[in-house]
Jmol script that loads the backbone (N, CA, C; Angstrom):
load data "model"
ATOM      1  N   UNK A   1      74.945  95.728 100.491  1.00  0.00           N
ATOM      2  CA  UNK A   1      76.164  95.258 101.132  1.00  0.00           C
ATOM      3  C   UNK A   1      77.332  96.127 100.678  1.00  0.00           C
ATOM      4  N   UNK A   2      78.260  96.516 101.852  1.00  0.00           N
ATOM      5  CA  UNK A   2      79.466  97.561 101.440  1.00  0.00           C
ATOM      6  C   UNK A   2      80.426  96.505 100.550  1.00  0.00           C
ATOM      7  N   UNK A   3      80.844  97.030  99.463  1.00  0.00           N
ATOM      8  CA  UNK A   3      82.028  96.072  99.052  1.00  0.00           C
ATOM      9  C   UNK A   3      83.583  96.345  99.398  1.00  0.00           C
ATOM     10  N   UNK A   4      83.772  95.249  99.979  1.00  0.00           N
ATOM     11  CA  UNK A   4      85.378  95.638 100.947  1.00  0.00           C
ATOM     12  C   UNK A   4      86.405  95.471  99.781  1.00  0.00           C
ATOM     13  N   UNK A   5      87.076  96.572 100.145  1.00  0.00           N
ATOM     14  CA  UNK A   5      88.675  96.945  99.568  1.00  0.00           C
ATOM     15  C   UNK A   5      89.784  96.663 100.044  1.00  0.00           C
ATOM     16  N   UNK A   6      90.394  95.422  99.653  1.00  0.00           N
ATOM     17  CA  UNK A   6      91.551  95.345 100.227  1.00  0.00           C
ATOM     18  C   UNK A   6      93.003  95.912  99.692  1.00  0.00           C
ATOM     19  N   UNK A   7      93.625  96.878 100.315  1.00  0.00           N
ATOM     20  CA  UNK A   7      94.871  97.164  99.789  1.00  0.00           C
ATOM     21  C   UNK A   7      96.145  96.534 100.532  1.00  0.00           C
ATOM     22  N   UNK A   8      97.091  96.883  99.644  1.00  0.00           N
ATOM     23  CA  UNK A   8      97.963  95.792 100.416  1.00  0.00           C
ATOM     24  C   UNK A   8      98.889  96.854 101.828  1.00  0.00           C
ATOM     25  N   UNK A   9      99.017  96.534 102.978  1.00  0.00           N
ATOM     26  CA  UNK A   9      99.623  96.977 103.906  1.00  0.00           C
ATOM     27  C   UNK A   9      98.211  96.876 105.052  1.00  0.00           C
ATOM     28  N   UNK A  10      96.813  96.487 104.260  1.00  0.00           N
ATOM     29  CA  UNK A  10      95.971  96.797 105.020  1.00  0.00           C
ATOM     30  C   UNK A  10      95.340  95.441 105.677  1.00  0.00           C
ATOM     31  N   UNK A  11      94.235  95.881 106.514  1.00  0.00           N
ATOM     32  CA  UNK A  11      93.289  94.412 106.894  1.00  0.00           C
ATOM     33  C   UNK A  11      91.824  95.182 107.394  1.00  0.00           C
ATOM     34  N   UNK A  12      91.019  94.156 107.648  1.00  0.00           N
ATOM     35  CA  UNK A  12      90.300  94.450 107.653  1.00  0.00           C
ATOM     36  C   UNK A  12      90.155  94.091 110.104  1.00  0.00           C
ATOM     37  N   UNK A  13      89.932  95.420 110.567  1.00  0.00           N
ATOM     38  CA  UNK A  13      89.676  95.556 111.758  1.00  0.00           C
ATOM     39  C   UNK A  13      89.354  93.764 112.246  1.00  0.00           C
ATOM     40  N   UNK A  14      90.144  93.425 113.096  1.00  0.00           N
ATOM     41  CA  UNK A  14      90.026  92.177 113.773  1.00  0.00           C
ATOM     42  C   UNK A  14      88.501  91.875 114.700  1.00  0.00           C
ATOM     43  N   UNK A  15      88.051  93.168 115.430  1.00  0.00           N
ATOM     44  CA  UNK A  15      86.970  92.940 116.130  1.00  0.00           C
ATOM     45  C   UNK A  15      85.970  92.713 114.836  1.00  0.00           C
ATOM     46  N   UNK A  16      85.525  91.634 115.545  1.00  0.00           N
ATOM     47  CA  UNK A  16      84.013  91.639 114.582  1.00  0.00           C
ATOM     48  C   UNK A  16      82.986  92.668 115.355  1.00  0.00           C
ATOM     49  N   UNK A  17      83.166  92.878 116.199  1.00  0.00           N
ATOM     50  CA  UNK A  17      82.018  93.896 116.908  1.00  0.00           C
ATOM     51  C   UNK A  17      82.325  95.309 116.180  1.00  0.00           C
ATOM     52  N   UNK A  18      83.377  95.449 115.652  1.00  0.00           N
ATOM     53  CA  UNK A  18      83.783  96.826 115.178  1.00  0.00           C
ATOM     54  C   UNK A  18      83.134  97.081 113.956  1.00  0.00           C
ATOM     55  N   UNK A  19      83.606  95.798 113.334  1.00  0.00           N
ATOM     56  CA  UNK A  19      83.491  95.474 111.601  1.00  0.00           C
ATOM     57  C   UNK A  19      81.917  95.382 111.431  1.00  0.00           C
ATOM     58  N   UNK A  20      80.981  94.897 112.283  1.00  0.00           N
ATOM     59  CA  UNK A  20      79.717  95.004 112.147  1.00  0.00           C
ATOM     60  C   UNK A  20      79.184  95.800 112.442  1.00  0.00           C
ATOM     61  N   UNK A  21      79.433  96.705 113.170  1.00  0.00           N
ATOM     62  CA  UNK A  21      78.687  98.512 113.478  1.00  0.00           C
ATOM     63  C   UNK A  21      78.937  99.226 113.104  1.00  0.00           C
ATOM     64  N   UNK A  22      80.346  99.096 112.507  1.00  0.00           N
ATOM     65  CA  UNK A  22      80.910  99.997 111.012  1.00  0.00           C
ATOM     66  C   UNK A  22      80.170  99.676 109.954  1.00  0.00           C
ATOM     67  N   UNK A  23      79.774  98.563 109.076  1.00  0.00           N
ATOM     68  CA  UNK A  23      78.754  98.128 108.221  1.00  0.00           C
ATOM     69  C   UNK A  23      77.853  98.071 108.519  1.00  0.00           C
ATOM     70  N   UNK A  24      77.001  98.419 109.165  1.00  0.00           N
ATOM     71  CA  UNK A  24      75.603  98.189 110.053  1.00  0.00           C
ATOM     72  C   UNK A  24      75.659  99.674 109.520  1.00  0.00           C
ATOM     73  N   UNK A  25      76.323 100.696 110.107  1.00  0.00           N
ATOM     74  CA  UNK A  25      75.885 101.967 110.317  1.00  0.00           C
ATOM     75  C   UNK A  25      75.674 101.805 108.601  1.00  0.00           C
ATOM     76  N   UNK A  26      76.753 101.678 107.727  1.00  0.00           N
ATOM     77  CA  UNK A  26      76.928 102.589 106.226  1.00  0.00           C
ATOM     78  C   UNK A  26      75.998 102.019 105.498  1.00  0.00           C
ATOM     79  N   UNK A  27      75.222 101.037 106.060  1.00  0.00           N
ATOM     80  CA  UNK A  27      74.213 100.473 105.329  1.00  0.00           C
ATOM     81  C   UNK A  27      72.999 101.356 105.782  1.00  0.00           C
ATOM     82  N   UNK A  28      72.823 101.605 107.056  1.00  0.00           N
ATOM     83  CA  UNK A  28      71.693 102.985 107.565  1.00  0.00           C
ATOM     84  C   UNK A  28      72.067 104.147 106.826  1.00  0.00           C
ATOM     85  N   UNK A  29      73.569 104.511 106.154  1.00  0.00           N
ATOM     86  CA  UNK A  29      73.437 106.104 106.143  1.00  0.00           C
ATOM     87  C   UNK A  29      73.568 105.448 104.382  1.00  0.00           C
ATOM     88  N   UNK A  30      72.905 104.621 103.692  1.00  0.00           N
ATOM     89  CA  UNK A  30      72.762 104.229 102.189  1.00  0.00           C
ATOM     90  C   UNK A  30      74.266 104.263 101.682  1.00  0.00           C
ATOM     91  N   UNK A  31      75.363 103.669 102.018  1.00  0.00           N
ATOM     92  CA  UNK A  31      76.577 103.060 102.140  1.00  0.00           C
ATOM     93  C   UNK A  31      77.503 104.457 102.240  1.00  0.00           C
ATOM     94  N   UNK A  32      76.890 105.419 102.585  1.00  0.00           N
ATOM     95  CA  UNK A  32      78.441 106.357 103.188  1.00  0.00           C
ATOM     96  C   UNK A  32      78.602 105.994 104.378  1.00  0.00           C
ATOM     97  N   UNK A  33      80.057 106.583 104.420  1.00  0.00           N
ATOM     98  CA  UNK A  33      81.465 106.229 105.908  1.00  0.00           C
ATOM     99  C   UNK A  33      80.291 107.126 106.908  1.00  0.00           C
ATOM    100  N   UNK A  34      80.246 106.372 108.024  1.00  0.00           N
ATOM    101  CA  UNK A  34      79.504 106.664 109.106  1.00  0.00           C
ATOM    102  C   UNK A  34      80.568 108.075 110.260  1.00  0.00           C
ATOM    103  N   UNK A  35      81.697 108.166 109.609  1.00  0.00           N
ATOM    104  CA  UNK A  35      82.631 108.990 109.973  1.00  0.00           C
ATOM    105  C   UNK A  35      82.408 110.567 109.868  1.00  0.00           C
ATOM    106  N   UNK A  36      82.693 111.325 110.339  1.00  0.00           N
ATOM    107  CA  UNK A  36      82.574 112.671 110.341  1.00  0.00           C
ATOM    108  C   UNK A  36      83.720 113.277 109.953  1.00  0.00           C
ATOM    109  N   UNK A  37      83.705 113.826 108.482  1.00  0.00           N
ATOM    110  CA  UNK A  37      84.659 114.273 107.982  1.00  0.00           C
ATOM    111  C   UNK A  37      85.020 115.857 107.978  1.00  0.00           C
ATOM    112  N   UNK A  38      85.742 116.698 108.315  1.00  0.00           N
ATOM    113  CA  UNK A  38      85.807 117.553 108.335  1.00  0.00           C
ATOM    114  C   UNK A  38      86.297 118.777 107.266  1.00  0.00           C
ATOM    115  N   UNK A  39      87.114 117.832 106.395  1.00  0.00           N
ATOM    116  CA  UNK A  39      87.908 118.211 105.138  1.00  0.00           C
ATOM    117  C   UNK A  39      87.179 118.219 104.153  1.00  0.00           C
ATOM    118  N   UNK A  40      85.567 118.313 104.106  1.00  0.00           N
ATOM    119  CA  UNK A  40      85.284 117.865 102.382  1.00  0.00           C
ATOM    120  C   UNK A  40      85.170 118.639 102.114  1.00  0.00           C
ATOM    121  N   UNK A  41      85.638 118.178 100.584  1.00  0.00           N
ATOM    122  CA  UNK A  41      85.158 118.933  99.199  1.00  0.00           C
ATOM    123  C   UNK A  41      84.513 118.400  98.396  1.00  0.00           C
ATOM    124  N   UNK A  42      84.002 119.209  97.293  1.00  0.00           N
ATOM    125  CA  UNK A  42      83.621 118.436  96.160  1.00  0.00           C
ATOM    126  C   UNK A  42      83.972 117.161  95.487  1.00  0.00           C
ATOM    127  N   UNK A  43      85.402 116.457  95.877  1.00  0.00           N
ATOM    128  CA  UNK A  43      85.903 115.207  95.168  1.00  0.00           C
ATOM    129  C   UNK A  43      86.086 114.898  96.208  1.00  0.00           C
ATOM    130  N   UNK A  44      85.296 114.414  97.628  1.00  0.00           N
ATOM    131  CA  UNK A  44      85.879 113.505  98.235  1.00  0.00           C
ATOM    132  C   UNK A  44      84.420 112.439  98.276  1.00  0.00           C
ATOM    133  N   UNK A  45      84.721 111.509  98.018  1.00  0.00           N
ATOM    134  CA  UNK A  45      83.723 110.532  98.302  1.00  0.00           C
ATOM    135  C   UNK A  45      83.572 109.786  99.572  1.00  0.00           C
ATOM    136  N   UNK A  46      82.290 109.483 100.176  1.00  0.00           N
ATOM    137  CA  UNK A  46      82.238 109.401 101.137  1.00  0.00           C
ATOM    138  C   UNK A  46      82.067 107.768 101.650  1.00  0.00           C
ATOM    139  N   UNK A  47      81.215 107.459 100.279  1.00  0.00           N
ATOM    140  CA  UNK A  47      81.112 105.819  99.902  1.00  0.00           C
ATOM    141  C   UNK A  47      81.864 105.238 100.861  1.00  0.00           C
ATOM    142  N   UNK A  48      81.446 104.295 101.534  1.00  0.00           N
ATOM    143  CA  UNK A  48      82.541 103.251 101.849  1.00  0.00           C
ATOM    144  C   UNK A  48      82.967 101.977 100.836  1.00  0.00           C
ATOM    145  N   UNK A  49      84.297 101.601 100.983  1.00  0.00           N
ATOM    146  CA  UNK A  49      85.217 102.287 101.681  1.00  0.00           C
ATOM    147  C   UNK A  49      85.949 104.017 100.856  1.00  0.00           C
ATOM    148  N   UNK A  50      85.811 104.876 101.773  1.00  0.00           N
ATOM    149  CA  UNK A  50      85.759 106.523 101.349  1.00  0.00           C
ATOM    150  C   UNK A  50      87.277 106.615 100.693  1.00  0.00           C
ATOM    151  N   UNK A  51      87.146 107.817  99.900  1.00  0.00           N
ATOM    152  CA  UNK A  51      88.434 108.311  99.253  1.00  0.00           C
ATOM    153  C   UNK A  51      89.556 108.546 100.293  1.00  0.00           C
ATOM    154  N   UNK A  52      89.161 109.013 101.240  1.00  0.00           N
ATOM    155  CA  UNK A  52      90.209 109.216 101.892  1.00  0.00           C
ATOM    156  C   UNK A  52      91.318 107.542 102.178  1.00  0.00           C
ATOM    157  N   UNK A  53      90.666 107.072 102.555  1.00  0.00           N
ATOM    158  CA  UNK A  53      91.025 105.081 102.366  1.00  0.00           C
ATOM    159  C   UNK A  53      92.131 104.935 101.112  1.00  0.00           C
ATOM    160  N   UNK A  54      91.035 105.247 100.045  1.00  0.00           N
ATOM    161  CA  UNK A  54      91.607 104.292  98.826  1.00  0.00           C
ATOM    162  C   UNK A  54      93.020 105.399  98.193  1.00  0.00           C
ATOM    163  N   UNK A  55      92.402 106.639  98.760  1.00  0.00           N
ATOM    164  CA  UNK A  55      93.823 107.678  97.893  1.00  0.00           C
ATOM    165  C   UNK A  55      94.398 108.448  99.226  1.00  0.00           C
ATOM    166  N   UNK A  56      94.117 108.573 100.366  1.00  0.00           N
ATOM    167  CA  UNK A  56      94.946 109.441 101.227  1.00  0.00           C
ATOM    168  C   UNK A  56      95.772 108.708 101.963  1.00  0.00           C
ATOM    169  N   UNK A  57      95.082 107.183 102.180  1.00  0.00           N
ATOM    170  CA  UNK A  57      95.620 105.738 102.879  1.00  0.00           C
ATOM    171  C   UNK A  57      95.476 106.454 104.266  1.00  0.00           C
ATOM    172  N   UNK A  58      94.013 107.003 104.678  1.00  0.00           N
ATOM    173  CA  UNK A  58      93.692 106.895 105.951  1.00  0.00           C
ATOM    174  C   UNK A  58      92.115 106.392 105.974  1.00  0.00           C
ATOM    175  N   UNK A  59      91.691 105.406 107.224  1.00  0.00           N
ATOM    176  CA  UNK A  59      90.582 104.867 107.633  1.00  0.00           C
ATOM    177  C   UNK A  59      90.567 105.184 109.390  1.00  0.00           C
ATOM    178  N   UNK A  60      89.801 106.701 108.887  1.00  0.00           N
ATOM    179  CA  UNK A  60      89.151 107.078 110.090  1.00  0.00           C
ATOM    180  C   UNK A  60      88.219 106.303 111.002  1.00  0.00           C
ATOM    181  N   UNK A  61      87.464 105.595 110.809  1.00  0.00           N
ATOM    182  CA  UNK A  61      86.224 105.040 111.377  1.00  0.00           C
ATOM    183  C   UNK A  61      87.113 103.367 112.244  1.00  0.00           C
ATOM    184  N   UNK A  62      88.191 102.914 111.440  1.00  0.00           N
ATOM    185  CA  UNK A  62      89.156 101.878 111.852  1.00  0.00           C
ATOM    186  C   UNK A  62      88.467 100.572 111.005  1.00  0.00           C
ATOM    187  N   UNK A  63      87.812 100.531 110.220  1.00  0.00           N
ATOM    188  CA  UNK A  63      87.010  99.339 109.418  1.00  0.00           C
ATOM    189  C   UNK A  63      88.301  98.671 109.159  1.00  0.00           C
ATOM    190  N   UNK A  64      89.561  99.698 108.463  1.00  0.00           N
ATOM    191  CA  UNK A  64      90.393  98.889 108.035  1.00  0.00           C
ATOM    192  C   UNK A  64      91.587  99.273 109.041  1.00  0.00           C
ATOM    193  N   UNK A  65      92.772  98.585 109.408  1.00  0.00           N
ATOM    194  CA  UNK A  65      93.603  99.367 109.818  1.00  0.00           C
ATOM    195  C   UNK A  65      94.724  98.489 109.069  1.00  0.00           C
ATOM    196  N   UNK A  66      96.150  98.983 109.444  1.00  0.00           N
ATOM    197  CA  UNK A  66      97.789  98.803 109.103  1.00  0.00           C
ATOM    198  C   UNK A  66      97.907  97.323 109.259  1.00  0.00           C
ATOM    199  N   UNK A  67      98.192  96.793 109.035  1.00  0.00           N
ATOM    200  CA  UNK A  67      98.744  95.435 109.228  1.00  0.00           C
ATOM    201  C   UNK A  67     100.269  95.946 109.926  1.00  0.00           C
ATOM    202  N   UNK A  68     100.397  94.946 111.107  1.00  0.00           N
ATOM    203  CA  UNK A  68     101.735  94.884 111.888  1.00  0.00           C
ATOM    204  C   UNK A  68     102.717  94.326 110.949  1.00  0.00           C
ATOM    205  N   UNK A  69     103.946  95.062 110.821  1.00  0.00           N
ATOM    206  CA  UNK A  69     104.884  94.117 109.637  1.00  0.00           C
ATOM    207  C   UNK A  69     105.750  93.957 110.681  1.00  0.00           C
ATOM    208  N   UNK A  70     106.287  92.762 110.413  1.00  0.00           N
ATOM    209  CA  UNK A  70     107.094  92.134 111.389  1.00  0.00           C
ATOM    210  C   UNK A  70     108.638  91.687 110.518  1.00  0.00           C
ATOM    211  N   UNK A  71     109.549  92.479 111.083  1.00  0.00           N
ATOM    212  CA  UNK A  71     110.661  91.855 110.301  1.00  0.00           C
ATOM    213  C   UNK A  71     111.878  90.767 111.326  1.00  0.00           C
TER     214      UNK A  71
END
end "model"
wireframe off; spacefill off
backbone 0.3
color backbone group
């Protein structure tokens, strides 16, 4: 099972159809981001949820997206 990361500004994708074929896949590819990254290097982890997520604060694949702030 992927273990979800919540940061704050974030959520976790509203479709459940999304959220389950996004975890469906990273559980087929032995829990890496089912995403196609083009930038790697040696320190990027691919794990979900991937480095790019937890330190660039982007989620390519949309597992997680922005929360609407409403003022």
């Amino acid at each position: 099972m992927i273990k979800i990361l919540r940061k704050q500004g974030w959520m976790l994708n509203a479709s459940d159809k999304i959220v389950t074929s996004i975890l469906t896949k990273c559980e087929e590819n032995g829990g890496l981001c089912p995403c196609i990254h083009t930038d790697i290097d040696e320190n990027t982890d691919l794990h979900c949820p991937c480095s790019d997520y937890r330190l660039k604060d982007k989620c390519c694949c949309n597992l997680y997206v922005k929360e609407d702030i409403k003022e």
